[in-house]
Backbone bond lengths (Angstrom), bond angles and torsions (degrees), N, CA, C in turn:
res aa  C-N    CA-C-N  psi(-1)  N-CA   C-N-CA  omega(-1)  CA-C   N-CA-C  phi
1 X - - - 1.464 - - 1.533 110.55 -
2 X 1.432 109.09 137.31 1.503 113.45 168.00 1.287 143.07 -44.65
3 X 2.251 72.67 -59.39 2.169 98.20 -167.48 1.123 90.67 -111.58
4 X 1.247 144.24 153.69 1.605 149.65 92.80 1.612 90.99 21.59
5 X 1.379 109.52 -101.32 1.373 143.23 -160.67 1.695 126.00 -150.79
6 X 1.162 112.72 171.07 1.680 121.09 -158.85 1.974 92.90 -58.47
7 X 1.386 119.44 -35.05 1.427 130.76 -174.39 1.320 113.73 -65.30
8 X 1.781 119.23 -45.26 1.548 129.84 177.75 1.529 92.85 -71.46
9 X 1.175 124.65 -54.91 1.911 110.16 -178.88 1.157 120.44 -54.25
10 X 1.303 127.08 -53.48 1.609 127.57 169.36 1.504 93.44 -27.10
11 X 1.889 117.53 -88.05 1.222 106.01 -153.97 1.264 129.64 -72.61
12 X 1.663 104.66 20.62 1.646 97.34 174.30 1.436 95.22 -104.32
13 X 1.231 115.41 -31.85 1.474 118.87 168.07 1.423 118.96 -37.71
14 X 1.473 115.92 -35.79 1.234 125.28 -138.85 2.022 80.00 -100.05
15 X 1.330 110.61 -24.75 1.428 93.79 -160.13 1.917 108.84 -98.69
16 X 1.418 95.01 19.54 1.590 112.25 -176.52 1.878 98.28 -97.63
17 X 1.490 104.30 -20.02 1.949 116.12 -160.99 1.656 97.44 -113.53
18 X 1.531 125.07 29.55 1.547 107.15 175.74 1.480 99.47 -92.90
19 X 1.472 140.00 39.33 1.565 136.37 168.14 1.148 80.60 -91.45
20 X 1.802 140.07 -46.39 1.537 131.73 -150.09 1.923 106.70 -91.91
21 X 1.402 92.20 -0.32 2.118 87.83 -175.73 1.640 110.72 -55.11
22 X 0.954 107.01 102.35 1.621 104.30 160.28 1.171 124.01 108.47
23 X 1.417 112.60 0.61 1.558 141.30 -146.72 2.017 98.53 -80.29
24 X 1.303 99.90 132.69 1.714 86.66 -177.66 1.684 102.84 -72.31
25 X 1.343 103.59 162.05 1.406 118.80 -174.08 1.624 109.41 65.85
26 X 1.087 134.33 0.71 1.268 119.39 -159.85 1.469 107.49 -88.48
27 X 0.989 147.58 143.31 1.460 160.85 176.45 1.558 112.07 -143.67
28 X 2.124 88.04 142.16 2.074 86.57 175.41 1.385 95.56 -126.38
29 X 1.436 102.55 150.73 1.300 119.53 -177.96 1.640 115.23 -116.40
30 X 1.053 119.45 144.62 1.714 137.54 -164.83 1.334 97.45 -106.80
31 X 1.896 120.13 116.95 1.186 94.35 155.30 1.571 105.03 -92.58
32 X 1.972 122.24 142.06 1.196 129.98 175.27 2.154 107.20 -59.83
33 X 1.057 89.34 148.59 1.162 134.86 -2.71 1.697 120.30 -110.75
34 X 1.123 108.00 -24.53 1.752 136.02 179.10 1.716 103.76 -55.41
35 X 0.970 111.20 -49.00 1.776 137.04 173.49 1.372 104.87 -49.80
36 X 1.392 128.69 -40.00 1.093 119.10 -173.01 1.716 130.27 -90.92
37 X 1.357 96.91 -21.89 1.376 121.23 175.87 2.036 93.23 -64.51
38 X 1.419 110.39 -43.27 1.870 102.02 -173.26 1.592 110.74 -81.30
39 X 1.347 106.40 -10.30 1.596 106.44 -175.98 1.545 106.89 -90.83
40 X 1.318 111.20 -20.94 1.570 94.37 -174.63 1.565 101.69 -96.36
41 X 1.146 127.36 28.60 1.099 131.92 163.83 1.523 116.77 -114.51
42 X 1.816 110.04 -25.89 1.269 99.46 147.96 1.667 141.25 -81.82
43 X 1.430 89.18 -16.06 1.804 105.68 160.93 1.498 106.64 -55.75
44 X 1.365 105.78 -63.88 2.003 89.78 -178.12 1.236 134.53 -65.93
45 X 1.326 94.70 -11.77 1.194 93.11 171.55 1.844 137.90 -92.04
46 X 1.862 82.07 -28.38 1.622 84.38 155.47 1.570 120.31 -97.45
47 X 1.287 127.81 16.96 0.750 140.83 166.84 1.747 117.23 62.16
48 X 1.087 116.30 59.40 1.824 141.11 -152.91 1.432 96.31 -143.02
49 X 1.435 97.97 161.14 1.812 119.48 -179.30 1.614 103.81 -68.66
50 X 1.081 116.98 166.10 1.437 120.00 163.87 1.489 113.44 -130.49
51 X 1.405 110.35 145.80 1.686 114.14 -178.12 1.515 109.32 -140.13
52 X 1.289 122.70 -161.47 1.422 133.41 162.29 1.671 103.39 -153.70
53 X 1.604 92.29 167.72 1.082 113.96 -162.73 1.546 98.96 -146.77
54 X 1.057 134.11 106.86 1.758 123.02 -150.32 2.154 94.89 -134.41
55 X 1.550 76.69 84.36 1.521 102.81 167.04 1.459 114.52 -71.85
56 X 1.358 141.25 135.84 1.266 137.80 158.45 1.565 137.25 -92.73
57 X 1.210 121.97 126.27 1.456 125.78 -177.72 1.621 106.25 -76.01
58 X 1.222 113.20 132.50 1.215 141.95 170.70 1.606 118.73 -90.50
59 X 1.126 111.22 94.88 1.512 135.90 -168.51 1.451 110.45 -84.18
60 X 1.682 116.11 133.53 1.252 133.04 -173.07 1.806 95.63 -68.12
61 X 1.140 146.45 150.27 1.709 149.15 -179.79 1.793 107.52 -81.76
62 X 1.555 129.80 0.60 0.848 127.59 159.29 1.486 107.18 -103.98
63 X 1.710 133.27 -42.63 1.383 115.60 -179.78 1.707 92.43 -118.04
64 X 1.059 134.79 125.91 1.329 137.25 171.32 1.713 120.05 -58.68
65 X 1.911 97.11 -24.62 1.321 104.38 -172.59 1.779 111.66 -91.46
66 X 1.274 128.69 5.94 1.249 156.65 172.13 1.328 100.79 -85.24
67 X 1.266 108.70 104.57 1.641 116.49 175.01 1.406 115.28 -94.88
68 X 1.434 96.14 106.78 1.609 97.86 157.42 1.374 137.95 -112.86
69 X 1.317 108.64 38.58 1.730 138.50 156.58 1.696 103.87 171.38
70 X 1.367 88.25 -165.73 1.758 98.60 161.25 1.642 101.43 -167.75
71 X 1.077 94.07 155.00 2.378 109.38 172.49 1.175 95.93 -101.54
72 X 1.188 96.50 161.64 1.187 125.84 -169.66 1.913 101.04 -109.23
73 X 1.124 96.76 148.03 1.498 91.39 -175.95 2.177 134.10 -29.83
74 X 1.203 92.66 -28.26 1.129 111.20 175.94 1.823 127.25 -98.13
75 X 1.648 95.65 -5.09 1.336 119.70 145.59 1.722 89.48 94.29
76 X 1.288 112.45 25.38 1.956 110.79 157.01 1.269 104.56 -73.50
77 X 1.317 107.17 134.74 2.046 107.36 179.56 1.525 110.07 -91.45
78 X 1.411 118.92 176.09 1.498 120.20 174.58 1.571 81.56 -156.66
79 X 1.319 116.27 99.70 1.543 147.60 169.60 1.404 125.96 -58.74
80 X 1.177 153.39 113.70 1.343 147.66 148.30 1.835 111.01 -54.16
81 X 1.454 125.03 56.85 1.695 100.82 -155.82 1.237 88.08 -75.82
82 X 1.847 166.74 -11.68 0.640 140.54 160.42 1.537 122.58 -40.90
83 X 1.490 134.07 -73.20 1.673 130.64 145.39 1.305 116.03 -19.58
84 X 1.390 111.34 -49.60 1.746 104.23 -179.13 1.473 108.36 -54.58
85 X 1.046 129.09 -55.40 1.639 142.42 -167.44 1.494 103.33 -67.12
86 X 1.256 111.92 -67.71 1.611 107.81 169.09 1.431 129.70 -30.02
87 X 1.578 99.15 -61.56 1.390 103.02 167.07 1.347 133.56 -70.04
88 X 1.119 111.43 -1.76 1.465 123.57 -176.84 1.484 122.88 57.00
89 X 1.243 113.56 41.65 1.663 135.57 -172.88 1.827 90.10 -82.34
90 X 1.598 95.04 134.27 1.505 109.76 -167.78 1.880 77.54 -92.98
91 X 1.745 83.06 162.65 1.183 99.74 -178.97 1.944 124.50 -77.83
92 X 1.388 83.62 -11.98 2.005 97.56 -171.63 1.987 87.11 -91.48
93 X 1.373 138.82 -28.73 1.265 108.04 168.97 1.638 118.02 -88.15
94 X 1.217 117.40 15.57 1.628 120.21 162.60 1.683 96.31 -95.29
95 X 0.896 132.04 -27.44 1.545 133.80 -165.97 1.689 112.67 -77.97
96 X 1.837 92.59 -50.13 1.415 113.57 153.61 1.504 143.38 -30.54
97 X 1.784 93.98 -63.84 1.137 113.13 173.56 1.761 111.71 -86.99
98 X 1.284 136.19 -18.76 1.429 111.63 166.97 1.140 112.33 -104.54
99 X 1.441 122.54 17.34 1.411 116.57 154.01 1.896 112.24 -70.43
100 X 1.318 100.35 -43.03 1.722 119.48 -170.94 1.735 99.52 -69.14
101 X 1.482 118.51 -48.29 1.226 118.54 -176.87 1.453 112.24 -58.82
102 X 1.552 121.28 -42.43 1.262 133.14 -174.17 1.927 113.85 -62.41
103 X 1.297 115.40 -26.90 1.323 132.23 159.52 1.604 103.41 -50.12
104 X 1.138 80.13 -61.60 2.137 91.68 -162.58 1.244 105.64 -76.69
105 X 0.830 121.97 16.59 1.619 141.06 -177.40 1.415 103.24 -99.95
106 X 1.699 123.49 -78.68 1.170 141.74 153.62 1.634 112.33 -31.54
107 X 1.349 124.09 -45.88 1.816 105.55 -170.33 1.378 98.64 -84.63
108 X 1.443 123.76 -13.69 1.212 100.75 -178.20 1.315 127.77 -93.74
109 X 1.662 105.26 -21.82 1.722 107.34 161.47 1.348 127.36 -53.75
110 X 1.784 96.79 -50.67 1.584 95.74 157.11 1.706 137.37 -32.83
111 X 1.400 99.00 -55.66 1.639 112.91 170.71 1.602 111.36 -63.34
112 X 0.975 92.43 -55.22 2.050 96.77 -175.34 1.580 114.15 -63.96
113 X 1.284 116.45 -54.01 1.046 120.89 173.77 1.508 130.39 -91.29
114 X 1.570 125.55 41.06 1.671 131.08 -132.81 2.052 74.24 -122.50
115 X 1.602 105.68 127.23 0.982 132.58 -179.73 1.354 119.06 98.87
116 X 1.435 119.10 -17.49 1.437 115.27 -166.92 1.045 120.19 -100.47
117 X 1.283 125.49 -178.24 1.744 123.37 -161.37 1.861 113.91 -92.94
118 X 0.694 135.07 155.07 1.625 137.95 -166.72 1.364 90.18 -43.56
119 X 1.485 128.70 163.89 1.547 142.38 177.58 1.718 84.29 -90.30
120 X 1.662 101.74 154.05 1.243 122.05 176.62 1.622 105.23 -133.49
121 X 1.018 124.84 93.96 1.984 99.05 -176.90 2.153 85.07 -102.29
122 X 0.613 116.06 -9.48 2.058 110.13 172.26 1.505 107.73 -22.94
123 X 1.488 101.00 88.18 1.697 101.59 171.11 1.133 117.94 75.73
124 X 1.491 120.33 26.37 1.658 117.78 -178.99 1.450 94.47 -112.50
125 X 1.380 112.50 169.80 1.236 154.13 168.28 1.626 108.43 -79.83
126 X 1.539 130.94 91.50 0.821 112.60 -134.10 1.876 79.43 -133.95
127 X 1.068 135.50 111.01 1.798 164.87 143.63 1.385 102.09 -34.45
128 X 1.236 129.05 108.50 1.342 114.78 170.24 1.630 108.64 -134.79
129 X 1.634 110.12 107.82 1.453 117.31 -154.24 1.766 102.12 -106.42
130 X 1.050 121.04 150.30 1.224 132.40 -172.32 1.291 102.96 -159.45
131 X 1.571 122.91 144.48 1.440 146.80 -152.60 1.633 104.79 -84.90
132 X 1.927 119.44 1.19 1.176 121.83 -165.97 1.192 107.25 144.08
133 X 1.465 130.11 179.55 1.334 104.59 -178.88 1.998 74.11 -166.75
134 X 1.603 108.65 144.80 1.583 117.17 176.78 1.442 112.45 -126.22
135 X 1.090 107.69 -66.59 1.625 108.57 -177.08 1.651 106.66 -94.41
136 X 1.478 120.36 -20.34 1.567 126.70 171.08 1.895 99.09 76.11
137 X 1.300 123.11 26.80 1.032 126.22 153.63 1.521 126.04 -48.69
138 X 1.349 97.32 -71.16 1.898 109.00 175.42 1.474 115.00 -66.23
139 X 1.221 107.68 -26.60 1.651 114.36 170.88 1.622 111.36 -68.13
140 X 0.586 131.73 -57.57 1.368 141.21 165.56 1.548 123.43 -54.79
141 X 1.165 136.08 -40.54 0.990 146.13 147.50 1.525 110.11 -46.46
142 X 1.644 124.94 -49.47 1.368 125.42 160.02 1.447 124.19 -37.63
143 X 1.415 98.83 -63.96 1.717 112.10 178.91 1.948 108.69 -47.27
144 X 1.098 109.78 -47.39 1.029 125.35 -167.19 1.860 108.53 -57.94
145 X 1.255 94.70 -48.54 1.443 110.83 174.50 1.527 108.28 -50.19
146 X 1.470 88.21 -78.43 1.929 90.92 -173.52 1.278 120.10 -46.11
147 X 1.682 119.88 -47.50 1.536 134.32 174.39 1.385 86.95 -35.78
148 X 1.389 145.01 -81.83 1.011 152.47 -134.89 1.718 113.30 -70.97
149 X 1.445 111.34 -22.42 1.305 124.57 176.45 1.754 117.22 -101.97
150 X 1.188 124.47 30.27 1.367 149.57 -172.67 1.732 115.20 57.65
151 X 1.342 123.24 43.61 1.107 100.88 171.90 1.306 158.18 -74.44
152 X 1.061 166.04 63.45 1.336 167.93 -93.66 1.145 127.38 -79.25
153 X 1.275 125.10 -15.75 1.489 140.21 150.18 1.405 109.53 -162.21
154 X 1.263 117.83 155.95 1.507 125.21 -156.36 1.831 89.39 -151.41
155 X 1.619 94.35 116.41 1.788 100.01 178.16 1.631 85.92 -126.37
156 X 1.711 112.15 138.44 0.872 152.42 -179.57 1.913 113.83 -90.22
157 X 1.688 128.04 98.94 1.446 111.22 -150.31 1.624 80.43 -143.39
158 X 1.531 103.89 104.40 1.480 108.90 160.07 1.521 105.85 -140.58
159 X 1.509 95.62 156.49 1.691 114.66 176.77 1.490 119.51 -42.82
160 X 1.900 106.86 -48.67 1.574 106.24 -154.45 1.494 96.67 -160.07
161 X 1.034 126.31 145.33 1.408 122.00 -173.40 1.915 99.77 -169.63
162 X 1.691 116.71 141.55 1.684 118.36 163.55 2.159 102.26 -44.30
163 X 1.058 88.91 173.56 1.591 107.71 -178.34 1.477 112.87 -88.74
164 X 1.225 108.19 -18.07 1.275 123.72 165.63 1.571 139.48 -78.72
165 X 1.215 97.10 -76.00 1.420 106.25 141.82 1.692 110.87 -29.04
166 X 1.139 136.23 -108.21 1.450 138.52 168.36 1.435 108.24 -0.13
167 X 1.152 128.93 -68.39 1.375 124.20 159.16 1.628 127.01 -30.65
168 X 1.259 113.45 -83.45 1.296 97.56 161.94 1.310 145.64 -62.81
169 X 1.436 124.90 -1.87 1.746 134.33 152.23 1.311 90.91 -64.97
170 X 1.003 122.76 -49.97 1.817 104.96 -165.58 1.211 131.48 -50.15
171 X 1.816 91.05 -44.04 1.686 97.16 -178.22 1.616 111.62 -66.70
172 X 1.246 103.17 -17.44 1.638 108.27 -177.73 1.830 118.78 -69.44
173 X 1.163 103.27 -24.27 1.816 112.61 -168.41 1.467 98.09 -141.77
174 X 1.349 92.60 160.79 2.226 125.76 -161.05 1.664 85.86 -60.26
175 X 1.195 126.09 -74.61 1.730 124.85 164.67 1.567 115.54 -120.31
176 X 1.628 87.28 172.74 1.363 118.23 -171.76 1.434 109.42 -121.40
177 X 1.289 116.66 130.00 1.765 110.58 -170.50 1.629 102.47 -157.72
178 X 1.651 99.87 83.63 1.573 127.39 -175.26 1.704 96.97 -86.28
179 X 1.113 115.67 -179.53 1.519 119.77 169.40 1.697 97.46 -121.23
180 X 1.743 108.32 -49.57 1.310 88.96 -165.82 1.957 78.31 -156.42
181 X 1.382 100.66 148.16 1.214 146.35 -156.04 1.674 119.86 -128.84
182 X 1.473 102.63 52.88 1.749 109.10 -161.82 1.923 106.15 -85.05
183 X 1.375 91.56 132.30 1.853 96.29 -172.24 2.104 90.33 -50.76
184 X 1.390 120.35 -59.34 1.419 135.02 -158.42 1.704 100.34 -68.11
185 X 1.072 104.90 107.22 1.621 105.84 -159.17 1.454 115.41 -133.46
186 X 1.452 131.03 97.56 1.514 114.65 -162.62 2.047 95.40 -103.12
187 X 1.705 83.91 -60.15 1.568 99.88 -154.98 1.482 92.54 -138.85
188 X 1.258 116.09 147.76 1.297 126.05 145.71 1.346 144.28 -15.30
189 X 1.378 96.69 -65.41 1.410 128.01 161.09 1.751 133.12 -47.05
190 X 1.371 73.11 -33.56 1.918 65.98 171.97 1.434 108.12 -105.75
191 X 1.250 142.61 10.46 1.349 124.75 133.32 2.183 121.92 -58.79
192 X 0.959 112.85 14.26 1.440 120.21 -175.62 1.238 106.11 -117.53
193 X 1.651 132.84 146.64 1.141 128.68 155.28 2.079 116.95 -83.81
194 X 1.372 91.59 -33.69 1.613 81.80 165.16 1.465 103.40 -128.86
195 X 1.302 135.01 120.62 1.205 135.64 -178.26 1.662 98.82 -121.17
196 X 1.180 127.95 57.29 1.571 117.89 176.41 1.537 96.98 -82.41
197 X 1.699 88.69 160.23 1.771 101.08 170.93 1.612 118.89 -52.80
198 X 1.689 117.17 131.37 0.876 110.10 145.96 1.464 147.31 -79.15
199 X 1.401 131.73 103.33 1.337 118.57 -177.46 1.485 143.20 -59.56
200 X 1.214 126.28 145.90 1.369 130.19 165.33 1.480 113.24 4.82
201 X 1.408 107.00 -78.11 1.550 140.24 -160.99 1.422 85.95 -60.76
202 X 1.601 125.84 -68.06 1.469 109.67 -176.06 1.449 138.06 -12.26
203 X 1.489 87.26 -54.26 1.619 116.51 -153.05 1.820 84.78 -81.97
204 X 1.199 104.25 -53.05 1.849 96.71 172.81 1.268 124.17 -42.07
205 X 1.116 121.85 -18.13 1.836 130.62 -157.95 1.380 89.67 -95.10
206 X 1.621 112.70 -62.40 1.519 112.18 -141.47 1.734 91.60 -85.84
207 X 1.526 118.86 -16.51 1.609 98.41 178.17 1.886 106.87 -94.03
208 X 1.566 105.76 -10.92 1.487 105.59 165.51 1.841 118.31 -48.31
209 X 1.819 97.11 -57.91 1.281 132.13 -150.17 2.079 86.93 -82.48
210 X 0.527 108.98 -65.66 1.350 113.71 179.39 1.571 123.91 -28.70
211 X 1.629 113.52 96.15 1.488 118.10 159.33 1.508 128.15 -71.88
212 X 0.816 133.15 -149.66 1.738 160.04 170.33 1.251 107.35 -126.51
């Protein structure tokens, strides 16, 4: 095993990102929910705001956890149609499912982000941390988001990711800041010694609880 847990990755994560400590405009973003538990550990440590950005994975109708795209909060897709076609995924359960994802998209910004002021990424320096990254569906769908909301540089900061994947996030954003890049690549998860689900409520606490 790599990490301890989602908490030991943040702060090793966090000690690969001290060029960005303190930096004006700079902000990090969590994708929920696993993502967010490692970013607010790179928030304290570079000492920056923390937000989310709650992209959705688009699930194959035999494994849900098989991504074959993801929307973007506002429910634009970024497709695998190669997998789509292969698998022979009809077009009314992609229609299905990012209509349903695009919901869960919405209650959860609400929840995560409930009191705070509209997101601004206009010319920031914008951290976008995730718990790992496999097929780079939701990652991408992320980038896509912020790009779209003026950001000014967009750095890409996960624990563990295929060689592939990593490659192409890169070409997408200003940097790339992996820890480790293993050819033998199943899941996420088993680079962790405890990788349990993070819940909803979590992610409510630590972006409640969470200063600058």
């Amino acid at each position: 095993m790599l990490f301890k847990d989602r908490t030991d990755a943040g702060k090793k994560l966090a000690d690969e990102l001290l060029e960005y400590e303190n930096i004006p405009d700079g902000l990090v973003i969590g994708l929920p929910r696993g993502g967010v538990v490692l970013a607010v550990e790179v928030a304290k440590r570079l000492k920056l705001p923390l937000d989310v950005v709650c992209p959705r994975k688009i699930g194959a109708p035999f494994n849900p956890e098989y991504a074959i795209g993801a929307i973007t909060e506002t429910g634009e897709g970024i497709f695998n149609e190669e997998a789509i076609s292969y698998l022979d995924i009809s077009e009314e359960h992609v229609k299905e499912t990012v209509e349903r994802e695009k919901q869960q998209a919405k209650r959860r910004l609400e929840l995560f982000r409930k009191g705070r002021p509209p997101r601004d990424f206009q010319d920031k320096v914008v951290i976008i941390v995730d718990d790992g990254i496999a097929t780079g569906s939701t990652m991408k769908a992320a980038i896509k988001s912020i790009q779209s909301e003026g950001a000014q540089k967009i750095v890409c900061a996960v624990p563990v990711s295929p060689p592939d994947t990593h490659n192409e996030i890169s070409s997408m954003v200003d940097h790339m800041v992996c820890l480790h890049t293993p050819r033998s690549f199943q899941a996420v998860g088993q680079f962790f010694e405890d990788f349990r689900p993070t819940e909803d409520e979590d992610v409510a606490d630590i972006m409640l609880s969470y200063q600058t």
